[in-house]
C-alpha positions, 0 to 999 in steps of 0.5 A, spaced: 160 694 354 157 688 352 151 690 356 150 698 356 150 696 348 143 694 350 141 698 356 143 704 351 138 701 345 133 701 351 134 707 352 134 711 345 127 707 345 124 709 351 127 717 353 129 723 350 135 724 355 141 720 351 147 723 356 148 717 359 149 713 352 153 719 350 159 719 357 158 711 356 161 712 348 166 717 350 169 713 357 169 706 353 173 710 348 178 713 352 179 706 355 183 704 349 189 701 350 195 701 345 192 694 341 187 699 340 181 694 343 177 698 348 176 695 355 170 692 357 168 696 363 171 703 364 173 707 368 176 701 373 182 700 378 183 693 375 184 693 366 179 687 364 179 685 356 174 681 353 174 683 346 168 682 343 166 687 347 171 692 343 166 690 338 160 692 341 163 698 342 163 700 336 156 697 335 153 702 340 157 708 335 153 705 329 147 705 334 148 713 337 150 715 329 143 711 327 137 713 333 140 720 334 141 727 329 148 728 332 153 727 326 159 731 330 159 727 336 158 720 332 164 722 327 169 724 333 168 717 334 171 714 328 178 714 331 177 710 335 172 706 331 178 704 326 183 703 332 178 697 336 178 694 328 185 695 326 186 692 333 181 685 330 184 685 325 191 684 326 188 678 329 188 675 322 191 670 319 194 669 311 187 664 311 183 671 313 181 667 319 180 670 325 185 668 332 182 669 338 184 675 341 188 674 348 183 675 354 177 673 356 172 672 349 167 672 353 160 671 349 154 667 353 153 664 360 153 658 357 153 652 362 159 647 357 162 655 355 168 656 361 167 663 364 161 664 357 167 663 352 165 659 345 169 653 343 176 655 341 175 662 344 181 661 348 185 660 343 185 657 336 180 660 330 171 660 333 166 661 328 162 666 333 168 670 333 169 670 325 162 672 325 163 678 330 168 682 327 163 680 320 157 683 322 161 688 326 165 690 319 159 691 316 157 696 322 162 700 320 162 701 313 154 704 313 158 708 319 163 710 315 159 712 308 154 716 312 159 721 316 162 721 308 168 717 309 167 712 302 174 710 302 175 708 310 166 705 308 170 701 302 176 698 306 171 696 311 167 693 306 173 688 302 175 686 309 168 684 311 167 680 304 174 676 305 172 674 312 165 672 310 168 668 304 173 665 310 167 663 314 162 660 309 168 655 306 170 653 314 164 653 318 158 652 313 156 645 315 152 643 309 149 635 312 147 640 317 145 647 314 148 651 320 154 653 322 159 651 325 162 653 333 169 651 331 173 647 325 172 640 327 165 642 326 163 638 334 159 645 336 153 649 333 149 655 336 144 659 336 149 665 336 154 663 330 146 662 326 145 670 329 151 672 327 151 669 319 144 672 318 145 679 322 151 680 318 147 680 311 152 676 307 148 670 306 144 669 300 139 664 296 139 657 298 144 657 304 141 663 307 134 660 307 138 652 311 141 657 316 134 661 318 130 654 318 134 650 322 135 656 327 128 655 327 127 648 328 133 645 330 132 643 337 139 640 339 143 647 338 146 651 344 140 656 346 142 663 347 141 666 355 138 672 356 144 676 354 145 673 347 137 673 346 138 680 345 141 678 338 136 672 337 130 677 338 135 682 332 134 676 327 127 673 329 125 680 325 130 679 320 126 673 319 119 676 321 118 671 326 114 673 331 112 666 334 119 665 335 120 671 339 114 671 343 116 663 345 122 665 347 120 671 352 116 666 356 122 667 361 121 675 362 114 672 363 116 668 369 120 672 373 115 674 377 113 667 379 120 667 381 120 672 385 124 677 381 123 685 381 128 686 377 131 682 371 137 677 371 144 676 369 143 669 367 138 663 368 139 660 375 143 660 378 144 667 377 150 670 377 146 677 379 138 679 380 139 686 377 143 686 371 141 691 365 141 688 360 136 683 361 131 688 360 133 689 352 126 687 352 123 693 352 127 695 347 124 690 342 117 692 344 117 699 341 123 696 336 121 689 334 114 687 336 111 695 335 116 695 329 119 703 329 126 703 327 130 709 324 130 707 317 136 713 316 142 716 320 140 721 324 133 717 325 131 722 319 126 717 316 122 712 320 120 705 318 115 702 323 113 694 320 109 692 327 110 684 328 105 683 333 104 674 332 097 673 335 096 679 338 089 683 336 093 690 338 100 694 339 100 701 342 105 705 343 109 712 344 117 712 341 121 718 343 124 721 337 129 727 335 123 731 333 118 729 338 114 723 338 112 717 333 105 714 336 102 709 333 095 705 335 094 699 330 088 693 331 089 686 327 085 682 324 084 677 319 091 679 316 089 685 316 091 692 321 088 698 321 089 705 326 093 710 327 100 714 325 103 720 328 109 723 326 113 729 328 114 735 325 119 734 318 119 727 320 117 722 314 118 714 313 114 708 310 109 703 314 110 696 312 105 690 314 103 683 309 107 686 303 104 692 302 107 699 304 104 706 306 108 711 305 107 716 313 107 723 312 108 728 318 102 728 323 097 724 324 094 718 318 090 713 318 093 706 317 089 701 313 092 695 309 
């Protein structure tokens, strides 16, 4: 699940043809076992747990009900949605800290990470965990208001901001500003700093230590391809994109190294074809171009391109209605170009602090 999550993404972005996404949803969702977690690949002739996955199950129903016009399919969903958390959070202790779950709590390919598992991921309380199932909360409650389920949106919500609370007072680091990959405060990753920041319940002071030592601390674990996706989620977040296109260096490099196809891990790859090493094109059109639904059902449109040092971006995204190109030049810190929109389809354009309100057709863009 932890890989079609991002091969679906790809795939909202890339194509209209969205059946795959949608057995995906419905097969991962009949996997369910009587727990309620989801298994992390169906069907099989062998059960494989890792759960985690559960969540990034219910991750990719957010992400159906937000790219694609479908509210029935999206809220068929929703049992299962509720079940995969119910089954987190029966996990929880009196201290609304998360036990790590039974099977494997596989997160990274991380070479001091066993079999890709966080400090404490085997057994006990891990902060990448803690903050999972907090961003994944915080999924859930959007995804509940917008199928009209308020009161299901509220228990969501209460839960997320006592598990938050959990997580700030346990693995916030304050000599550090970071947070922590465990209880003893021994670990620290890229990856519980993307979760902290993506969940969106950091504020202020504690927000602003936690992206900057993101950016600049050099002795954190560094994420592999998989994980990269999210630090590419929070480099946006961040407005960032120096950062990003530092990191994409190591797509840059596989032709060198003799790839066609895009790995599962750095070497020694455990696999040269492996999908979801190419989220990449995903954040093209999402990230550096910067089209993202900014409504369920992909009813309006946000593009807030990121392009770094480059003088151009131009690109076609498929959308529910037809298509959104965008053509835009940058110079000096300013863009100028073109925005075409399908029919009925309106949004906002956002570049240097400054917003444009995007109609249907064709408009010229100049900030």
């Amino acid at each position: 699940v932890g890989d079609t999550r991002l091969e679906a993404l790809t795939t909202y972005a890339i194509s209209r043809d969205d059946r795959l996404p949608r057995k995906a949803l419905l097969l991962f969702g009949l996997s369910r076992l009587p727990d309620g977690l989801t298994q992390a690949r169906y069907p099989s002739r062998d059960v494989q747990v890792i759960a985690p996955f559960a969540l990034w199950w219910v991750g990719m129903v957010h992400d159906y009900a937000l790219w694609r016009s479908d509210r029935a399919f999206a809220a068929a969903l929703l049992p299962g949605v509720r079940a995969v958390l119910d089954g987190f959070l029966a996990y929880v202790d009196a201290g609304d800290l998360l036990q790590a779950p039974p099977g494997w709590n596989f997160a990274d390919w991380i070479e001091a990470w066993p079999i890709g598992v966080p400090p404490d991921g085997f057994s006990g309380c891990s902060g990448l965990l803690q903050w999972h199932l907090v961003y994944t909360l915080g999924l859930a409650t959007r995804l509940e208001e917008w199928v009209g389920d308020p009161l299901s949106a509220q228990r969501w919500e209460s839960r997320r901001g006592r598990l938050a609370a959990a997580a700030k007072a346990h693995f916030w680091d304050d000599a550090r500003g970071l947070f922590a990959d465990d209880l003893p405060h021994t670990s620290f990753s890229e990856h519980a700093q993307c979760l902290a920041i993506l969940s969106g319940v950091l504020e202020g002071a504690q927000r602003d230590r936690t992206a900057q030592n993101l950016l600049g601390d050099p002795s954190l674990i560094r994420t592999t391809i998989y994980f990269t996706h999210y630090l590419f989620e929070t480099y946006r977040v961040l407005e960032q994109p120096e950062a990003l296109f530092g990191r994409l260096g190591l797509w840059f490099d596989l032709p060198a190294q003799g790839f066609k196809t895009t790995p599962e891990q750095p070497e020694p790859s455990r696999s040269d074809c492996h999908g979801w090493g190419a989220h990449p094109l995903y954040h093209f059109f999402g990230t550096l171009l910067g089209i993202r639904p900014a409504a369920p059902g992909f009813a309006e449109v946000e593009i807030k391109p990121m392009p770094g040092e480059l003088t151009e971006l131009a690109g076609e995204m498929v959308h529910p209605r037809g298509t959104i190109a965008v053509d835009l030049h940058f110079a000096a810190g300013h863009v100028r170009g073109s925005v075409v929109l399908p029919e009925r389809l309106r949004g906002t354009f956002c570049y240097g602090g400054k917003t444009i309100e995007l109609r249907p057709g064709m408009q010229a863009i100049e900030i």
